[in-house]
PDB file of N, H, CA, C and O in Angstrom:
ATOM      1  N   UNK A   1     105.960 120.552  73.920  1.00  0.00           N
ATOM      2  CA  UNK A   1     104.587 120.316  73.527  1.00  0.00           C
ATOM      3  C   UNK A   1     103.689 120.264  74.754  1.00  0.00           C
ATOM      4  O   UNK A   1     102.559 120.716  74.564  1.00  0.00           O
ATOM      5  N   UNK A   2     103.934 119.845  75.870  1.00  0.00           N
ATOM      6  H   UNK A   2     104.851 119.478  76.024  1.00  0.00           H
ATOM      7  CA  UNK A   2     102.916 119.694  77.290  1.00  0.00           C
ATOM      8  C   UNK A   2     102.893 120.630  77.606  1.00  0.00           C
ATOM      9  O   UNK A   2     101.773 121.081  77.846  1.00  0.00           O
ATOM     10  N   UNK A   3     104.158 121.581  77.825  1.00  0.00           N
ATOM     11  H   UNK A   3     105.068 121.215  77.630  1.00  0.00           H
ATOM     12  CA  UNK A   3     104.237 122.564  78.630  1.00  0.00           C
ATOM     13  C   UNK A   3     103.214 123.983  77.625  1.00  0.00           C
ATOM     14  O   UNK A   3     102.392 124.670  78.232  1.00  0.00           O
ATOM     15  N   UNK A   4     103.452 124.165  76.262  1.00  0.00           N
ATOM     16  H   UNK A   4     104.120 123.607  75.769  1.00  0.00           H
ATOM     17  CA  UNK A   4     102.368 124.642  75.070  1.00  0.00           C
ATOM     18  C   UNK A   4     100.896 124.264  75.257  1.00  0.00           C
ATOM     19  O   UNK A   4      99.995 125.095  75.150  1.00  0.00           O
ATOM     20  N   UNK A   5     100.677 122.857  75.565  1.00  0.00           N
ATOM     21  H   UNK A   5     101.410 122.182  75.652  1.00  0.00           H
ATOM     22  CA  UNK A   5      99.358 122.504  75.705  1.00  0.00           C
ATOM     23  C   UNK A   5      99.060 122.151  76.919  1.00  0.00           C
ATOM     24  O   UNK A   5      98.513 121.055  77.046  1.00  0.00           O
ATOM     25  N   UNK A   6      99.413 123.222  78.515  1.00  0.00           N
ATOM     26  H   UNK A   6      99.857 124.112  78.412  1.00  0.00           H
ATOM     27  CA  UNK A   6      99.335 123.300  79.359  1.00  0.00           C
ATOM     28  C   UNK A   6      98.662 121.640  80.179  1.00  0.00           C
ATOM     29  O   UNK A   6      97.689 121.514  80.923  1.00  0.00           O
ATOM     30  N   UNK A   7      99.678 120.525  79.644  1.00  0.00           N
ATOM     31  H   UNK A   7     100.468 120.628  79.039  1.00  0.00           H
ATOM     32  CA  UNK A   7      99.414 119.377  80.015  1.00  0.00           C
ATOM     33  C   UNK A   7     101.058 118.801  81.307  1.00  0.00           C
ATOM     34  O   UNK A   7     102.257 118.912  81.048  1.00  0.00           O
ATOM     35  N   UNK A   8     100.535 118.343  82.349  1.00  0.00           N
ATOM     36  H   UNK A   8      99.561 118.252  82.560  1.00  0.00           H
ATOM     37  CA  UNK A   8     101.868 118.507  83.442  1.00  0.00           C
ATOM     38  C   UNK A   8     102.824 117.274  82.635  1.00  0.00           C
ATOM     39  O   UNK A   8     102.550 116.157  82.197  1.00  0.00           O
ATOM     40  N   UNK A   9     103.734 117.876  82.675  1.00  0.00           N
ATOM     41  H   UNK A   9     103.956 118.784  83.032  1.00  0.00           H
ATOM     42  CA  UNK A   9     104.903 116.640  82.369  1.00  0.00           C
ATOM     43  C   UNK A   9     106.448 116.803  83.302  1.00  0.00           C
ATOM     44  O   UNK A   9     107.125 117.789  83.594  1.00  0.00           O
ATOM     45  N   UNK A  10     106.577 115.514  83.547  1.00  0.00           N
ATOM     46  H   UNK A  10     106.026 114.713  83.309  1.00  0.00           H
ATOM     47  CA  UNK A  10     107.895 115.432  84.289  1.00  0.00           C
ATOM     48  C   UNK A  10     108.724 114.206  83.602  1.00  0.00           C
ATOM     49  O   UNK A  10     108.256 113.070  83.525  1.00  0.00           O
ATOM     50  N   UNK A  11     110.326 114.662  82.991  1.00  0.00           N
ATOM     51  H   UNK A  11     110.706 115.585  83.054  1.00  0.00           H
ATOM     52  CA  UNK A  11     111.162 114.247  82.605  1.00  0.00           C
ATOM     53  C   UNK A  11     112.174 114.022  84.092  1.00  0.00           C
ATOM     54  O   UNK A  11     112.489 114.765  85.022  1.00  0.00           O
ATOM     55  N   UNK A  12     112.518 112.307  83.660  1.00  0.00           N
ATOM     56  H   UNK A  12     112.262 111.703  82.905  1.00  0.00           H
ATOM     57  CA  UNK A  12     112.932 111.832  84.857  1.00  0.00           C
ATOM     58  C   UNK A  12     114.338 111.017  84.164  1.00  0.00           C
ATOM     59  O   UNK A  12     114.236 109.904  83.649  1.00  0.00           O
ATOM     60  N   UNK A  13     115.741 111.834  84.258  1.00  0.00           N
ATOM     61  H   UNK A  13     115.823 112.738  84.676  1.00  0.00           H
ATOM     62  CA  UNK A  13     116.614 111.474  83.455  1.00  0.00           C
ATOM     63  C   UNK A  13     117.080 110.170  84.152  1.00  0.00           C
ATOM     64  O   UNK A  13     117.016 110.347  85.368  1.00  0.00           O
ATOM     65  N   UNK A  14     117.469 109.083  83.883  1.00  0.00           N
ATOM     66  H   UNK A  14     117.521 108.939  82.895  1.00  0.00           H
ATOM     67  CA  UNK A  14     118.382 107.898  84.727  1.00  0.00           C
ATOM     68  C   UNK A  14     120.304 108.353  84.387  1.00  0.00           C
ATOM     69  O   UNK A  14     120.993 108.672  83.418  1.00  0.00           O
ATOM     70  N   UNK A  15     120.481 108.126  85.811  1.00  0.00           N
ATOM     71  H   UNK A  15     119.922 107.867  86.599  1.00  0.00           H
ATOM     72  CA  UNK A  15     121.940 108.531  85.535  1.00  0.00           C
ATOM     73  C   UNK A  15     122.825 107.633  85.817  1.00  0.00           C
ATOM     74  O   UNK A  15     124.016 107.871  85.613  1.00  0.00           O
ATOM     75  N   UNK A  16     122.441 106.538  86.291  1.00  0.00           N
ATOM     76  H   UNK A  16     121.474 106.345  86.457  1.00  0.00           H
ATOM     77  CA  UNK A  16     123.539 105.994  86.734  1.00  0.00           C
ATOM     78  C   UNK A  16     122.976 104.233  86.237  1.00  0.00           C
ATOM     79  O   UNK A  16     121.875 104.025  85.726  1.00  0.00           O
ATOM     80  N   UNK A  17     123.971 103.171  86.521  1.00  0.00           N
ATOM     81  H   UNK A  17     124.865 103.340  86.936  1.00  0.00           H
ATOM     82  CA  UNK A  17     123.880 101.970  85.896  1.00  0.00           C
ATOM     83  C   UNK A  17     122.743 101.381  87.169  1.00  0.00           C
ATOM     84  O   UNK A  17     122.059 100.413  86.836  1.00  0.00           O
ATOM     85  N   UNK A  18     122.586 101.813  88.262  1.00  0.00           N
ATOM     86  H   UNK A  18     123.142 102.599  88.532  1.00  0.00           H
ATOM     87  CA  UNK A  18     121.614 100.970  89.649  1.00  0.00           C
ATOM     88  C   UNK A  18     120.285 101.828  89.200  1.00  0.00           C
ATOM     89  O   UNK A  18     119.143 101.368  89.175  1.00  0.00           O
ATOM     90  N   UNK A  19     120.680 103.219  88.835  1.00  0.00           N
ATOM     91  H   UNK A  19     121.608 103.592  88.855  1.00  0.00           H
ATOM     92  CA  UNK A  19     118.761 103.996  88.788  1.00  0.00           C
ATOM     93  C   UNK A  19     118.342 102.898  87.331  1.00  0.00           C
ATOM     94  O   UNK A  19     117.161 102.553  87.297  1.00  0.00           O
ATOM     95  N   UNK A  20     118.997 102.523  86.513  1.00  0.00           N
ATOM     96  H   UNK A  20     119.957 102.803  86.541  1.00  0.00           H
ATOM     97  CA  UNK A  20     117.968 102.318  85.192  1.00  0.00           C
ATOM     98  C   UNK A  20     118.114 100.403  86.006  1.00  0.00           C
ATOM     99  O   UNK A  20     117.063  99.761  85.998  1.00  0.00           O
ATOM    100  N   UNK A  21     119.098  99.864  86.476  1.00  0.00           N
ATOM    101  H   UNK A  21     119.951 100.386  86.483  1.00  0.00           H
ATOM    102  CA  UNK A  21     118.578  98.437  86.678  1.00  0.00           C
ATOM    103  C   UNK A  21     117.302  98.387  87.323  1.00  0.00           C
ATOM    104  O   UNK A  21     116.629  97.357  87.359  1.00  0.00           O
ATOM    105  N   UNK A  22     116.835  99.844  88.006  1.00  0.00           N
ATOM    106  H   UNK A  22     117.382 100.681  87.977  1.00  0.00           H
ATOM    107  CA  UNK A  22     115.894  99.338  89.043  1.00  0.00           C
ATOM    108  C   UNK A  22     114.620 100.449  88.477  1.00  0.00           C
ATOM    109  O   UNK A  22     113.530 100.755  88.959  1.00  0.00           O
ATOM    110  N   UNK A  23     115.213 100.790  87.455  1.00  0.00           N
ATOM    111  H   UNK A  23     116.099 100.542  87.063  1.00  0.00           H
ATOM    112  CA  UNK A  23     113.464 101.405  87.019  1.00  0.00           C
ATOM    113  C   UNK A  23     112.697 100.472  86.227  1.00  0.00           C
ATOM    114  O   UNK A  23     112.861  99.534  85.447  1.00  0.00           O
ATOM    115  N   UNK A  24     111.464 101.392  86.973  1.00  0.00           N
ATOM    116  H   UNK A  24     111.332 102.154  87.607  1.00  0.00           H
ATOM    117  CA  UNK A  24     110.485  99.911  86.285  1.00  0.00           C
ATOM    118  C   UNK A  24     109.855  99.620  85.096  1.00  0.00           C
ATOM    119  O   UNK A  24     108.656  99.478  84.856  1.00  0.00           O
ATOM    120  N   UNK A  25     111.024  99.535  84.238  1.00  0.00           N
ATOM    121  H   UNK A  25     111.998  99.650  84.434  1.00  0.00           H
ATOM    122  CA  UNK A  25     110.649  99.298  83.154  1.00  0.00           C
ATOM    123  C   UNK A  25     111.986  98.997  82.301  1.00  0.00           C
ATOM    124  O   UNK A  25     113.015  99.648  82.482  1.00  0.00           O
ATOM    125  N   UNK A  26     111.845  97.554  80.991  1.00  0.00           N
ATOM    126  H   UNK A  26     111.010  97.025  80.844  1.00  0.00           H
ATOM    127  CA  UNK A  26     112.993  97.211  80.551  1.00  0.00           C
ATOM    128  C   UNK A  26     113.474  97.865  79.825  1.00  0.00           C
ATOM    129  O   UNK A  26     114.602  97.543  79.449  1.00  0.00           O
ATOM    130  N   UNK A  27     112.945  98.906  79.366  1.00  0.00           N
ATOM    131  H   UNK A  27     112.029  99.167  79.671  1.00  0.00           H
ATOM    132  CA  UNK A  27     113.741  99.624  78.000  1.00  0.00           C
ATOM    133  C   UNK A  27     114.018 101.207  78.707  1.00  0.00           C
ATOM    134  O   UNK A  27     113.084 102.008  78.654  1.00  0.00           O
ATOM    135  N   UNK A  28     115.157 101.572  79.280  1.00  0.00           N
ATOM    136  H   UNK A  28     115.915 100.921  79.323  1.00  0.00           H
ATOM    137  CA  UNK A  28     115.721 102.825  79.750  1.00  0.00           C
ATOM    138  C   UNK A  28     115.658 103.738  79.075  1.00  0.00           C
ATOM    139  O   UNK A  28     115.053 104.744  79.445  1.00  0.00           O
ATOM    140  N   UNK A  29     116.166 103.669  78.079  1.00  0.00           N
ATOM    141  H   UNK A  29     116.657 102.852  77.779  1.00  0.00           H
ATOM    142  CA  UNK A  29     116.539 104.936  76.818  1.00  0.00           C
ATOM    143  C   UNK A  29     115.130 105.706  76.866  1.00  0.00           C
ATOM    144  O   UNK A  29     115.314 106.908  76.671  1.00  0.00           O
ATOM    145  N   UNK A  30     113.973 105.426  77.037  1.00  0.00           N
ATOM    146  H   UNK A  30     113.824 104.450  77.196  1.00  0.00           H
ATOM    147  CA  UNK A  30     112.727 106.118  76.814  1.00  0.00           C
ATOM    148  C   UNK A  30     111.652 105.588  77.526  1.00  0.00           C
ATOM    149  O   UNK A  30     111.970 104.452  77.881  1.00  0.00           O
ATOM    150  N   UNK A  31     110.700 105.831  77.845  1.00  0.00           N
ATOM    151  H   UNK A  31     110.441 106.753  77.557  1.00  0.00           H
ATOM    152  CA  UNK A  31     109.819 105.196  78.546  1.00  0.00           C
ATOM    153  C   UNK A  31     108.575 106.248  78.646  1.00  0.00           C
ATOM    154  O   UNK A  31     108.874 107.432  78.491  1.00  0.00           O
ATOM    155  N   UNK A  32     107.397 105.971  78.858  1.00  0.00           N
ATOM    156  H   UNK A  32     107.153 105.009  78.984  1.00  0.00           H
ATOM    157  CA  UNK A  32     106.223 107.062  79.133  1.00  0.00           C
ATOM    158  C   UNK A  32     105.251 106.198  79.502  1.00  0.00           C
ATOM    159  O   UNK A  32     104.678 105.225  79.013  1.00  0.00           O
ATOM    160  N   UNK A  33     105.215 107.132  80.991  1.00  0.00           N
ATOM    161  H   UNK A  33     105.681 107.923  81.388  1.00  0.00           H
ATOM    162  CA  UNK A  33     104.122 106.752  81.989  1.00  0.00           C
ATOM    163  C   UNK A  33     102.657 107.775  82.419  1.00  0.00           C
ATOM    164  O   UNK A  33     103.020 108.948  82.512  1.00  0.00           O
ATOM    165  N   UNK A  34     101.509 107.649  82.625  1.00  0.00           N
ATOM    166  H   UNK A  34     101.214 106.696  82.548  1.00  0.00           H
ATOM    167  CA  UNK A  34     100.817 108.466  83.012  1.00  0.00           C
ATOM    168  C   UNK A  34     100.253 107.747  84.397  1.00  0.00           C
ATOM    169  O   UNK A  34      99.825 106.598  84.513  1.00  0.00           O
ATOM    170  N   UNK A  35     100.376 108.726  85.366  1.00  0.00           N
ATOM    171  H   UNK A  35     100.724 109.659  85.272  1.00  0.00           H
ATOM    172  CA  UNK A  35      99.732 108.033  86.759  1.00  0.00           C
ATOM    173  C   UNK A  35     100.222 106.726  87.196  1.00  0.00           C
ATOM    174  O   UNK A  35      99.508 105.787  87.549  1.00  0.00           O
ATOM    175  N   UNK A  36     101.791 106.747  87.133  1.00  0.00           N
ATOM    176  H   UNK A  36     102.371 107.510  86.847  1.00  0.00           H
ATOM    177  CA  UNK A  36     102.366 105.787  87.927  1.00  0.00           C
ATOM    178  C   UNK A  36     102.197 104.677  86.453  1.00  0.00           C
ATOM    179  O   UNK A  36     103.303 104.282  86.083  1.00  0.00           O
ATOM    180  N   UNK A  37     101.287 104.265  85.793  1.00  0.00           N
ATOM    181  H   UNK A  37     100.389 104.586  86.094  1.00  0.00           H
ATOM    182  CA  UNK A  37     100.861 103.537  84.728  1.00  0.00           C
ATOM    183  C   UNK A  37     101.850 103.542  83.918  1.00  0.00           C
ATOM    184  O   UNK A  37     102.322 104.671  83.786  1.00  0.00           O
ATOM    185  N   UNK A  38     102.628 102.318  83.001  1.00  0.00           N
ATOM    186  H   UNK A  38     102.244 101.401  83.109  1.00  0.00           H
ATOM    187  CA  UNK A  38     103.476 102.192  82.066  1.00  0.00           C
ATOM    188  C   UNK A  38     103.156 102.390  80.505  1.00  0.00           C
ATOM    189  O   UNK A  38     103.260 101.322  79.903  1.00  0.00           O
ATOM    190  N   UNK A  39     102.778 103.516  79.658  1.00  0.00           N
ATOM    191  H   UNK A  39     102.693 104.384  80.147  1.00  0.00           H
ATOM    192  CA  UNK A  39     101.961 103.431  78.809  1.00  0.00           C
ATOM    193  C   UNK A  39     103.064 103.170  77.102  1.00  0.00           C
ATOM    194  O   UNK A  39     102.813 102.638  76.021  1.00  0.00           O
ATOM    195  N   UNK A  40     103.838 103.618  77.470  1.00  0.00           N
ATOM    196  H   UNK A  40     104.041 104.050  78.348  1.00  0.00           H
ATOM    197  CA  UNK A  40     105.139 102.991  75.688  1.00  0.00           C
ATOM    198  C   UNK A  40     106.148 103.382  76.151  1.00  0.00           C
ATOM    199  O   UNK A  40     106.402 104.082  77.131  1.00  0.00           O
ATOM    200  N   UNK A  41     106.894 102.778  75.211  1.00  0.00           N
ATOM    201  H   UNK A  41     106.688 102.209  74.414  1.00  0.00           H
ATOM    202  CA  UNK A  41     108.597 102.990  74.970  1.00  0.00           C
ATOM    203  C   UNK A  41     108.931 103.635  73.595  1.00  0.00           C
ATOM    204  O   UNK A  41     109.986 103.856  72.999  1.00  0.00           O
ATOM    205  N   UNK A  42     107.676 103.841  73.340  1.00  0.00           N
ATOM    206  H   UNK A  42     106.820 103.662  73.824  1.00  0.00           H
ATOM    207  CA  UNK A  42     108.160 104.526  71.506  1.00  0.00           C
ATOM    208  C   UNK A  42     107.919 106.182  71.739  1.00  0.00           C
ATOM    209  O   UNK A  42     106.869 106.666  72.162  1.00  0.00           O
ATOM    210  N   UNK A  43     108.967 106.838  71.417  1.00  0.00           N
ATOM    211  H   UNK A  43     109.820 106.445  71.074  1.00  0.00           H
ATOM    212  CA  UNK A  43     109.175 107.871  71.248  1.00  0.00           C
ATOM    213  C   UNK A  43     108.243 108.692  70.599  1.00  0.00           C
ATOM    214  O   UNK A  43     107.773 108.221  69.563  1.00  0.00           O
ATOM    215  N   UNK A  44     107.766 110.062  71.030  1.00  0.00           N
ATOM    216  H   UNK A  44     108.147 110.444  71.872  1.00  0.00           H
ATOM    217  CA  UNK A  44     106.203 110.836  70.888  1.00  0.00           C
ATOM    218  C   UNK A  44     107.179 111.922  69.964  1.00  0.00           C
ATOM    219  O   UNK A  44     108.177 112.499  70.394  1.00  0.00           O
ATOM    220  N   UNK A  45     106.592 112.037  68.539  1.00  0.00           N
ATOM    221  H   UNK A  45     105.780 111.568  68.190  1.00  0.00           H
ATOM    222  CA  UNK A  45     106.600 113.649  67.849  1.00  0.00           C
ATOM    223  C   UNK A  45     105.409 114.161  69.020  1.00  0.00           C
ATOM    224  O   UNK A  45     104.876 113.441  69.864  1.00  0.00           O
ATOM    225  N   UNK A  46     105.160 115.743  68.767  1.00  0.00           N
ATOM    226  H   UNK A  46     105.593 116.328  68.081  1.00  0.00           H
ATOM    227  CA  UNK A  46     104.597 116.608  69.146  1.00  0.00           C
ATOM    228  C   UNK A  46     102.738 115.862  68.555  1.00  0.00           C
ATOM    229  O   UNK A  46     101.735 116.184  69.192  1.00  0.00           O
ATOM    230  N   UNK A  47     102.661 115.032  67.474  1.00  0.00           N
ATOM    231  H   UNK A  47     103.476 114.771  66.956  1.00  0.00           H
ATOM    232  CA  UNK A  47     101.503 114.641  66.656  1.00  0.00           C
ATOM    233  C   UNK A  47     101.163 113.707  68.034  1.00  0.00           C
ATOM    234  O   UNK A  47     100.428 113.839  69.012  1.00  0.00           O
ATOM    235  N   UNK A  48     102.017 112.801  67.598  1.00  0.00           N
ATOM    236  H   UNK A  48     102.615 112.694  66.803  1.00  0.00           H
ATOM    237  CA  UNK A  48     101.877 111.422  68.739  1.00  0.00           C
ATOM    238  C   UNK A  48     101.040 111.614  70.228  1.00  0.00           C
ATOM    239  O   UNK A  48     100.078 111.178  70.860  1.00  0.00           O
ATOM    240  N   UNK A  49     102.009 112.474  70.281  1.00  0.00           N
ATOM    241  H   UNK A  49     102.790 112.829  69.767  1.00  0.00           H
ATOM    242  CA  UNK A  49     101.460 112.774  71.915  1.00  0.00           C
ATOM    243  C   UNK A  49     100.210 113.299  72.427  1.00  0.00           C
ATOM    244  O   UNK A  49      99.592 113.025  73.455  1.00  0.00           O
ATOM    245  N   UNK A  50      99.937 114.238  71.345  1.00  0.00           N
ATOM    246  H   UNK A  50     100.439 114.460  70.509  1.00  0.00           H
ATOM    247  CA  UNK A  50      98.839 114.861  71.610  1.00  0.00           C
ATOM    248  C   UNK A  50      97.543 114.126  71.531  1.00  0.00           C
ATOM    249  O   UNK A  50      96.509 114.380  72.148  1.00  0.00           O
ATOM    250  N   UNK A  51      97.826 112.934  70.451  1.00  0.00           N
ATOM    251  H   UNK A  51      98.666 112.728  69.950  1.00  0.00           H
ATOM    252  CA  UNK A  51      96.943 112.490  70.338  1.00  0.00           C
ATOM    253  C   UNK A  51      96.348 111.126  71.291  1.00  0.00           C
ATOM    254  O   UNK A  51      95.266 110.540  71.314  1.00  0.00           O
ATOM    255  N   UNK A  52      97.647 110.958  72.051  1.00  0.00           N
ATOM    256  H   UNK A  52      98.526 111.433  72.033  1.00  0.00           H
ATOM    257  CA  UNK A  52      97.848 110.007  73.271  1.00  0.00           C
ATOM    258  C   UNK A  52      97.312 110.873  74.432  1.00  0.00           C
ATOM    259  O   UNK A  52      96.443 110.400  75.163  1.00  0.00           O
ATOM    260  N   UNK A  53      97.710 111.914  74.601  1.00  0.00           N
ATOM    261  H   UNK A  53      98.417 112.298  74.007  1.00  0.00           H
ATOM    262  CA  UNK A  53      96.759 112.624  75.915  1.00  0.00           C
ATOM    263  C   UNK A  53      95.305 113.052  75.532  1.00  0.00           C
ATOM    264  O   UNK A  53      94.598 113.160  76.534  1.00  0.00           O
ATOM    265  N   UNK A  54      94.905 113.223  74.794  1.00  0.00           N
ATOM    266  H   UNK A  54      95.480 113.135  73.980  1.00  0.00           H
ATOM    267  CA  UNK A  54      93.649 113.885  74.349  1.00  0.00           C
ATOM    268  C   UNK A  54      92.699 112.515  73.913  1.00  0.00           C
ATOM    269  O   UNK A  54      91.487 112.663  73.760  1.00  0.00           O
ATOM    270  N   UNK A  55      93.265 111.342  73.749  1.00  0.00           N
ATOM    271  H   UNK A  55      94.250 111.221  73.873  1.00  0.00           H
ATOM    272  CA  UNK A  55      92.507 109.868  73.693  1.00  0.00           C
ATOM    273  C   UNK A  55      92.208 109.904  72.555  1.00  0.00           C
ATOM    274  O   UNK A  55      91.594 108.966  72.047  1.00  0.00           O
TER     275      UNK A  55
END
């Protein structure tokens, strides 16, 4: 969906048990940030998102 609606996105997998103790944020499994900023942990359909980048 970002890469369709020419919006930059970077997927940042955690692989190991020290990368997710020390990312910053408590819930590993998912996370979404814009500009360093912590913005949810709830998982984006293609609807969701768009409507989260576009405000």
């Amino acid at each position: 969906t970002a890469k369709k609606n020419n919006i930059p996105f970077k997927a940042i997998k955690i692989q190991s048990r020290d990368e997710a103790q020390n990312a910053p944020t408590p819930i590993t499994n998912y996370a979404l940030f814009h500009d360093g900023e912590y913005i949810t942990n709830e998982q984006m359909n293609d609807k969701k998102f768009l409507k989260l980048v576009n405000g």
